[in-house]
C-alpha positions as CSV (number, residue, x, y, z in Angstrom):
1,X,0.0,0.0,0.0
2,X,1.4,3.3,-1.0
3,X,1.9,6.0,1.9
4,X,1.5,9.6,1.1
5,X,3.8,12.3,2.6
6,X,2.3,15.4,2.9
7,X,4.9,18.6,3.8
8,X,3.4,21.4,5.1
9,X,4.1,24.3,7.4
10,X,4.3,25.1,10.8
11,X,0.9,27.4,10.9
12,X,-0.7,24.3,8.8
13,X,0.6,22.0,11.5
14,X,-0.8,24.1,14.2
15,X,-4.2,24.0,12.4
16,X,-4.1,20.8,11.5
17,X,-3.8,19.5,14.8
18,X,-6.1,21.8,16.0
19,X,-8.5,20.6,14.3
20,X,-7.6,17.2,14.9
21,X,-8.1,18.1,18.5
22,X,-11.5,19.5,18.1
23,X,-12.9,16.2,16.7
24,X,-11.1,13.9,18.9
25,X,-9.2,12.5,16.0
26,X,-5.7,12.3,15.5
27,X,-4.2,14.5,13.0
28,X,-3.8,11.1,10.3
29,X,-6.6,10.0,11.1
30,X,-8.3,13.4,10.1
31,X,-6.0,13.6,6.9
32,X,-7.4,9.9,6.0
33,X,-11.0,11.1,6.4
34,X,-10.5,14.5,4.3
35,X,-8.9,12.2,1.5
36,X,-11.4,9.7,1.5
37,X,-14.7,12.2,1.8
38,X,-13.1,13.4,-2.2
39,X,-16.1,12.8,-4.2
40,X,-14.1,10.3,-7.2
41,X,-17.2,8.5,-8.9
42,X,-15.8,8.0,-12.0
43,X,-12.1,8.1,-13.6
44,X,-12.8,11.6,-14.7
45,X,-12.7,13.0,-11.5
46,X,-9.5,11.1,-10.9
47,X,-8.0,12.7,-13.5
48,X,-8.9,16.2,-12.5
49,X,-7.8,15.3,-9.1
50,X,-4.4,14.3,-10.0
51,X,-3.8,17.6,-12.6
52,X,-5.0,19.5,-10.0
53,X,-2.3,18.1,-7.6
54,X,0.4,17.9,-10.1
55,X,3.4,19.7,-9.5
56,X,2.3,20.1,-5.8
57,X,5.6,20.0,-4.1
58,X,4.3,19.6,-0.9
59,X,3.3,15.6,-2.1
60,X,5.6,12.5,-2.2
61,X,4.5,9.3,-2.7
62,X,6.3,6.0,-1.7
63,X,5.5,2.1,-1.6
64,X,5.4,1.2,1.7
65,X,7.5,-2.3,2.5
């Protein structure tokens, strides 16, 4: 299963976790749910989804062992 690696910055951090904190969540746990609530019905909307995020620098994705 692939992980993702998101970079992002302190002040994103501080929201993130937050956030996180407000829903009783961890902050993965939240990522996971904002990634899986994307609405991708058909491979269209994959497709936008990735040229939207191409180029995003703050993105790395690795196979996990």
């Amino acid at each position: 299963m692939p992980i993702l690696t998101v970079r992002i910055s302190e002040k994103e951090k501080a929201q993130l976790a937050e956030r996180s904190k407000m829903e009783g969540i961890t902050a993965g746990a939240l990522v996971r749910r904002m990634l899986n609530e994307a609405p991708l019905a058909t491979a269209g909307d994959v497709y936008d989804d990735m040229m939207r995020r191409l180029g995003d620098k703050r993105l790395r994705v690795r196979r996990r062992k």
